[in-house]
Structures are given as structure tokens and as C-alpha cells.
Phi, psi and omega in degrees: 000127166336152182258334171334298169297317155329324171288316177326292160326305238245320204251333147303274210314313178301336168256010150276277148016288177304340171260127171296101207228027177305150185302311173257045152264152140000122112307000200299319185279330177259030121277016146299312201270286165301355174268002209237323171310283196295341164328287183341290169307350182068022155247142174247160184259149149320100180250152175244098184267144202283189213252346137273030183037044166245019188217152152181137144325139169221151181239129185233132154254117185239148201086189186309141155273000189257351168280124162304144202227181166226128187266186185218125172218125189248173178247140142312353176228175195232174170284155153317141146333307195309138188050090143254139126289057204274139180240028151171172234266133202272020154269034168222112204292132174256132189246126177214146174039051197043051207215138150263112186262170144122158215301145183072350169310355187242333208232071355210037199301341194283350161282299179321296185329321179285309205298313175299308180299334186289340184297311178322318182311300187315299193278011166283307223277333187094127169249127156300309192267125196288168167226118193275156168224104184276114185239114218233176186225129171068052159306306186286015164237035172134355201062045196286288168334298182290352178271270233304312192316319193287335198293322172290337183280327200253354167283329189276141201300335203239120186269142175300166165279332161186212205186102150293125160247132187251079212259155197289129176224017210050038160084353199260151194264110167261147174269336196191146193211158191243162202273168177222128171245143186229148193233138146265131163219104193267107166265141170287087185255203177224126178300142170190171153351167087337320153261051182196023190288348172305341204262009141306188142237103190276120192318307201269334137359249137007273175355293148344304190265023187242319180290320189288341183262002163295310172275359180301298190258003143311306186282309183290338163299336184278008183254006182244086232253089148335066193303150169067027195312156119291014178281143156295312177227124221269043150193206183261148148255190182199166178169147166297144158246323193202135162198141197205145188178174187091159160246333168195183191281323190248064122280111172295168198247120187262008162219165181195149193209129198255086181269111176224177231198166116250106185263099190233155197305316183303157168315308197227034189276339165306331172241034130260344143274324172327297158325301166328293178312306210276329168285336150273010170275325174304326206268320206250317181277276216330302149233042168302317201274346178285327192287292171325350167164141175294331195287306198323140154150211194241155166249131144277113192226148171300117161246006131166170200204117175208164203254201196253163216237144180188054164262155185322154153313301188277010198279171170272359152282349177273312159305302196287318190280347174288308166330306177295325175286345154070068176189122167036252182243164180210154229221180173217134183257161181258007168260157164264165167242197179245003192287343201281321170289349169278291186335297240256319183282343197228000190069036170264096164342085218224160175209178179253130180154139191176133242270152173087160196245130171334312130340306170277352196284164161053017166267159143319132143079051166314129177220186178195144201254116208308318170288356167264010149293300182310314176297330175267339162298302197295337169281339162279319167291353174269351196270331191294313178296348189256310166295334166285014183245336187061000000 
């Protein structure tokens, strides 16, 4: 690989890096930053801004706008820091032994980084087919950011042809990812005395029995085993995540908040258990905690939600990313993407590949190995060349 471009790749990625792009901060400077880049370059972006105007998407085309084009599209924010052991300051991109540390080089600013350095490449080659590069904010909290951008994608007369999402797979071509429904269910119980608690309603109790029945149908998804699956684990799950309530020991406890999850294989198989679960809880808790009193019962909230990624095997988009990738086979993860929201919201074809391994995201001294930033340059530079043919 040129080294030039290694380098290009190496000094954008180290000024992405630099912006703290924690979920709940501004993304606005560096996408300030990348409009100011591509300015340079005479292209202008799209910006799509969230609705309290500190978060925004930018949709970039380079080449004909009047042609369906195929994007690479990545998120701009990262997870926290915080109670990390980070062994130097993770917003500063650091190099050792061919390794880039700092937080999002793998999840997924080293994709964005390629990408950005590669546009000269792109408007040098003329490209007959164009190539968008959809760049989104808050992903790791629901895929938040790309749905108004797709929602702007799915407005336009001309639909794309497909979508990289470069989310880290080591370069290898994914098809498929199973969806995610996440539930809040906060119970309403009545606080009394500890020696006077029958005449309470205990939150956390009550609760209890919403986790077990959870782990009830835990156990039965998990016995229900995807043959021949390209999953590691070949089925859906569901599991308590978080829970927490009471105020003291001789309190009975009027709340109690339950967080739980279903990761399912099926397109929308995650919130229909989910769903299933919040509806024998209305039907089997709920008024069991009302007869004890009418205030009592559960509130439910969403805490996000995508469905799961299942394009062919044969599809063409799926061919073509093996070409680019100049490799095979290809897999399916048990983490999400924003690739399943091109599918549902915009009608994209879509796959997964991107340089860096899944294993580093969201750790301490997070990195990414500079030759799989090369590797994702040469697939881009092959998507140019492919896009320069029309």
C-alpha cells in the first residue's frame, strides 16, 4: 500500500481521535471538521441535524449525484471511558508496534478515517458510479443518528445500489446480525414499615418474578438451536441486564426497575419476545400488585430497538464485497449494526466489513492495527476502481 495513503489514513484518523465523541456529547466539531476537510477537497455534505441541534449526520456524495451510487457508511460516537484502565489519555491517538490506541480506532472512527482519506483518491479516478459516504452519531445507544439521515435517503428519487457498513469484522464479509429489543419496566409497589410489611406492596418481589420468567424463556430460546446457523451462538437469547430498587433494610420497597434485552435471530424476532414477556407481565403481575392496592403496577419503556440483518448469501451486494475484499466467505455476528436500518428503512442492500476486530471495541487501550487500516484502504481503492467503470 502507498505509504502516502498510510500516512493520510494515520493523520485524519489521529484528528478524529481527538474528538471526545462520548454519546452523550456534541458531535458538531468534528463534523465541523469533516465538512471543512471535504470543503478543501470542493465537496459539499449533506448535514441532517437532530432535533436539539448538538448531534448531526452528514450524507456526502462524490461523483454523479444523479446516479445510484454504493456507500460506506460509519458512526461518529464512541462508548465511555470512564473506570477504564486506559494506560494514556484515550482521546490521543497513540502508535506502538504497528497498534493505534485510542478510544473508536477500532469502533469505528479507523473506518471513517479510511474513508475520508480515500476521497481524493475517489474525485482523481472520475467515478461514472458514484460513492456516498454516510457518516451517523449515536449508534452505540440505539442506532439513533441514522435513522432521520435514512429517513432523508428514502426521500430521495434515486435509491442507492448498496451499503458497507464498517463496522469491525477484520475485513471479513458479514450477512447477517441478529436484531435487538431492549425493555425498561419500572414496578410501582407501596413502601411501609418492614414490621408491618404485609400490608405493603413489594416492588422487588413482584419483580422477581418478571426476572424468572425471563430466564424461564431464556432457557427455551436457547434450546431452540438454528441448524447448520452461521451464529457462534446459533440462537436467540433474552437475560436481565440491570436492576436496581429498595431504599432500605426495614423498608418495604415501592420500586424496583428491571432492564432486559432479547438479541433475536429472526428480522423482528427480538421484539416479539420481548413483546410476548411485557404482555403476560400485564396480564400474570400486574394485577396481582393492583388488587393490593389500584396505584400499584408496571410501566414499560423501550430502550431501543433494531431488527436483525439476513441478506443472501448470492445477493449482489454481497458478491461485490467479497471482490473488494479480494476473499470468499463470509459470516454472521451476534453484535448489531446500522447495516439492518439501510435494509428496513431505506431499502439497501447491505453487508458488514471493516477493518479491526470486535474484541478491541469498547476496552481500555482500545487499538487497531494499522495494517488492517491498509487492508480497508485496498478495498476501498478497489470499490473506486469498480465505481470508475460505471
Amino acid at each position: 500500500m502507498p505509504s502516502q495513503r498510510s500516512e493520510h489514513i494515520r493523520t485524519i484518523l489521529a484528528k478524529l481521535v481527538g474528538f471526545d465523541t462520548i454519546s452523550d456529547r456534541s458531535n458538531l466539531p468534528l463534523i465541523d471538521y469533516i465538512e471543512g476537510y471535504l470543503d478543501t477537497l470542493g465537496i459539499s455534505a449533506e448535514r441532517i441535524v437532530d432535533e436539539t441541534g448538538q448531534k448531526a449526520s452528514l450524507w456526502v456524495t462524490v461523483g454523479p449525484a444523479d446516479k445510484p451510487g454504493l456507500v460506506l457508511s460509519g458512526h461518529t460516537d464512541v462508548v465511555p471511558v470512564a473506570g477504564q484502565d486506559w494506560t494514556h489519555d484515550p482521546f490521543a491517538l497513540i502508535e506502538r508496534d504497528g497498534k493505534l490506541y485510542g478510544r473508536g480506532t477500532t469502533d469505528m472512527k479507523g473506518f471513517v478515517a479510511v474513508c475520508l482519506a480515500m476521497v481524493p483518491e475517489m474525485l482523481a479516478a472520475g467515478l461514472e458510479t458514484p460513492i456516498n459516504l454516510a457518516i451517523s452519531y449515536d449508534e452505540e445507544i440505539g442506532c439513533v443518528g441514522v435513522r432521520p439521515m435514512l429517513g432523508e435517503v428514502a426521500k430521495k428519487p434515486i435509491k442507492p445500489l448498496g451499503c458497507f457498513v464498517g463496522e469491525p469484522t477484520r475485513m471479513q464479509v458479514i450477512i447477517g446480525h441478529k436484531g435487538k429489543h431492549g425493555v425498561r419496566a419500572t414496578f410501582r409497589g407501596l413502601a411501609r414499615h418492614s414490621s408491618i410489611a404485609p400490608d405493603g406492596v413489594n416492588a422487588i418481589e413482584y419483580a422477581a418474578e418478571l426476572i424468572s420468567e425471563i430466564r424461564r424463556r431464556a432457557a427455551l430460546l436457547a434450546a431452540d438451536v438454528e441448524p447448520g446457523s452461521l451464529y457462534d451462538v446459533a440462537h436467540s437469547t433474552l437475560l436481565t441486564s440491570i436492576v436496581h430498587g429498595g431504599a432500605a433494610l426495614n423498608i418495604v420497597p415501592d420500586h424496583c426497575v428491571v432492564e432486559f434485552e432479547c438479541r433475536g435471530i429472526g428480522i423482528t424476532e427480538s421484539r416479539e419476545v420481548t413483546d410476548a414477556i411485557i404482555a403476560w407481565a400485564k396480564a400474570e403481575i400486574e394485577p396481582a400488585m393492583r388488587a393490593r392496592h389500584p396505584e400499584c403496577g408496571i410501566d414499560f419503556e423501550e430502550i431501543l430497538d433494531y431488527p436483525a440483518l439476513d441478506t443472501r448469501a448470492d445477493a449482489a451486494i454481497v458478491t461485490l464485497a467479497k471482490q473488494l475484499a479480494g476473499r470468499n466467505d463470509h459470516a454472521k455476528v451476534a453484535f448489531g449494526t446500522e447495516a439492518s436500518l439501510f435494509v428496513s428503512m431505506a431499502d439497501v442492500p447491505s453487508v458488514v466489513i471493516g477493518p479491526g476486530g470486535i474484541a478491541q471495541a469498547h476496552t481500555p487501550d482500545e487499538f487497531i492495527e494499522m495494517s488492517q487500516l491498509e487492508s480497508c484502504g485496498e478495498f476501498v481503492a478497489r470499490l473506486i476502481a469498480h465505481c470508475a467503470k460505471g
